[in-house]
N, C-alpha and C positions, 0 to 999 in steps of 0.2 A: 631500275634498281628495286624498287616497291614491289614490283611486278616477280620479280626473283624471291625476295624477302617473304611474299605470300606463299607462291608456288612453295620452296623449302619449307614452311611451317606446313603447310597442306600436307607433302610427302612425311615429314618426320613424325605426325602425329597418326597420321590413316598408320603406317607403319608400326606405330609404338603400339598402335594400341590392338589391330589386325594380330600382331606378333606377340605381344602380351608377356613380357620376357617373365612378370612378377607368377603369370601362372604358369607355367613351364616350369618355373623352377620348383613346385612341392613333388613334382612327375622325375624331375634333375635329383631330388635329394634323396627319394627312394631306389631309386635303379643305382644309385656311384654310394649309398649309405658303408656297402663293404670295401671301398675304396680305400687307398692313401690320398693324401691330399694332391699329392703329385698326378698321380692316375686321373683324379675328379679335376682339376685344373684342365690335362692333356684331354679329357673328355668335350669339356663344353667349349675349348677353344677348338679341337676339332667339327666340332657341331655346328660352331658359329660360325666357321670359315666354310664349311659344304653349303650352311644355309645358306648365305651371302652368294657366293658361286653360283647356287640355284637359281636364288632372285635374277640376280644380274643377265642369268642367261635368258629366262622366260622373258624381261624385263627386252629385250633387244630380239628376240625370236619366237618366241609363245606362242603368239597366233600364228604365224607360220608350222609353228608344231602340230599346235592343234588341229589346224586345218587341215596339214599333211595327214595326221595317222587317228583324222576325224574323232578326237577325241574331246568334249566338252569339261566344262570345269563343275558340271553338275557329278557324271561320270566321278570326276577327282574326288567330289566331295562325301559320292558313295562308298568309295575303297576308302577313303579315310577314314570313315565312320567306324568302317569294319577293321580298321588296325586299330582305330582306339579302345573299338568294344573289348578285342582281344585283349591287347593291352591291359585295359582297365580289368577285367578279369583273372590277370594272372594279379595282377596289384592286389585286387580283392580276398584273393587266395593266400598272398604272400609270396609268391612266388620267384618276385623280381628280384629280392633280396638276397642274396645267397650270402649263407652264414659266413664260409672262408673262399676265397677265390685265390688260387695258386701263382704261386707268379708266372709259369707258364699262361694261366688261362687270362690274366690283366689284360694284356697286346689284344687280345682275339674281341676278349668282351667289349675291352673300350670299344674297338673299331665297329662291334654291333650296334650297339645302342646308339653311340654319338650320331652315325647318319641317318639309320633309321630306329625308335623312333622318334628322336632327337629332332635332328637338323630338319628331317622329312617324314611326318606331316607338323609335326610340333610346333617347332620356328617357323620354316615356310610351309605355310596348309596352302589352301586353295581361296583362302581369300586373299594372302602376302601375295601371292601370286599374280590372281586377276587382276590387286591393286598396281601391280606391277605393270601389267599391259595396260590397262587402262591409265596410269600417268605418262609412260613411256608414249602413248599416243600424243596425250594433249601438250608434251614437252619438245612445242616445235622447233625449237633453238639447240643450239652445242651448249650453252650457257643453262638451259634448264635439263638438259642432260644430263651436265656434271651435275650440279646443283639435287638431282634424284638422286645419282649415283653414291652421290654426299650421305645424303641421307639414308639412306640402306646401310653405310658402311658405319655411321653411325649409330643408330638404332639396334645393328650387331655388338658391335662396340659395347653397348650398356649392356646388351643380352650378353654378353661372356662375362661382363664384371659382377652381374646381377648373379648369374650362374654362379661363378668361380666364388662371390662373397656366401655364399649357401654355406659353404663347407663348417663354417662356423656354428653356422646351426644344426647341425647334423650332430658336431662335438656334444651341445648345448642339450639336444632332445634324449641322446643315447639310445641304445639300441631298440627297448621298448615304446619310444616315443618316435620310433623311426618306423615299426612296425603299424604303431596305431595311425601314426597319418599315411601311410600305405593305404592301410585298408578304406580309408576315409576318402582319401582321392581316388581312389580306383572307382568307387561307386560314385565320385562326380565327374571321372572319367569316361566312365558307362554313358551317364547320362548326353554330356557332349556327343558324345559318339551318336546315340540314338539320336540326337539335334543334326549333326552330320550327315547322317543317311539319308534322315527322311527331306533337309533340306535340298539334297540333290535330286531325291527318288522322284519328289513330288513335279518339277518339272520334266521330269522325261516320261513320266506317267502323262500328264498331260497333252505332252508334245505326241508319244500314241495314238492317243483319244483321238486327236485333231485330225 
């Protein structure tokens, strides 16, 4: 039972903290800022049900994947880089923000952003991932199985409460305070991103060499 008790605190904290819901969410309040509260709710609960899904899939077939279509998680963590740089870019510009969004355009936009770049690389990047395979390994049992599975679903669980409580602050900041942390995240957005790149580039530049 001890042995369960550890393993779950091990998954729920690699998880909380790999996933990071508390910084997701200032990247959350810019992009759904022109939102209704309905729309930003329908957002980040679709976000956190893709990420979840993601997890769970890599989490039971990943290295299977990767092996299949030889792709490394260095690779993942280069294309991330370069969604966030962009990402962080149009942040920096303002550009994610759009003044009025029609009610035709809601439907279209939630389903953009919420999976990508929400759910994927945001929530699950390439370390939620790895952390994934790499517990799913050492979870020799059915009992430390569920016990993962637990934990992921939890972890989601706070990332959509975490998200969905945002909206308050969004009220709270108004429009000009939604723009200035825009542009403040975007350039700390930048930064990750360039952390992203170079941490994947730099082993397969290596791996080259050799």
């Amino acid at each position: 039972m001890n042995e369960l008790i550890s393993f779950g605190l091990l998954c729920f904290t690699s998880f909380f903290t790999l996933i990071n819901p508390l910084g997701t969410m200032p990247v959350y309040m810019t992009m759904t800022a022109s939102l209704d509260e309905k729309a930003r709710s329908k957002t980040a609960r679709k976000a956190s049900i893709v990420a979840f899904a993601t997890i769970i899939l890599f989490a039971f077939s990943g290295e299977v994947l990767f092996h299949f279509f030889g792709i490394s998680v260095n690779s993942f963590r280069v294309v991330g880089g370069i969604i966030f740089f962009l990402m962080g870019m149009d942040m920096l510009q303002a550009r994610l923000a759009k003044t009025k969004i029609s009610d035709s355009e809601v439907k279209s936009y939630v389903n953009d952003i919420s999976i990508t770049p929400l759910a994927i690389p945001m929530i699950c990047g390439p370390g939620a991932i790895t952390n994934a395979i790499v517990l799913m390994e050492k979870a020799v049992s059915v009992e430390q199985k569920i016990v993962l599975i637990s934990a992921i679903f939890v972890v989601m669980l706070l990332t959509y409460i975490i998200l969905y409580s945002s909206s308050k602050i969004i009220k709270m900041l108004g429009e000009t305070g939604n723009n200035v942390m825009m542009r403040l995240m975007g350039l700390i957005v930048m930064v990750i991103a360039v952390e992203f790149f170079f941490s994947g580039l730099k082993p397969i530049i290596q791996d080259i060499i050799k």
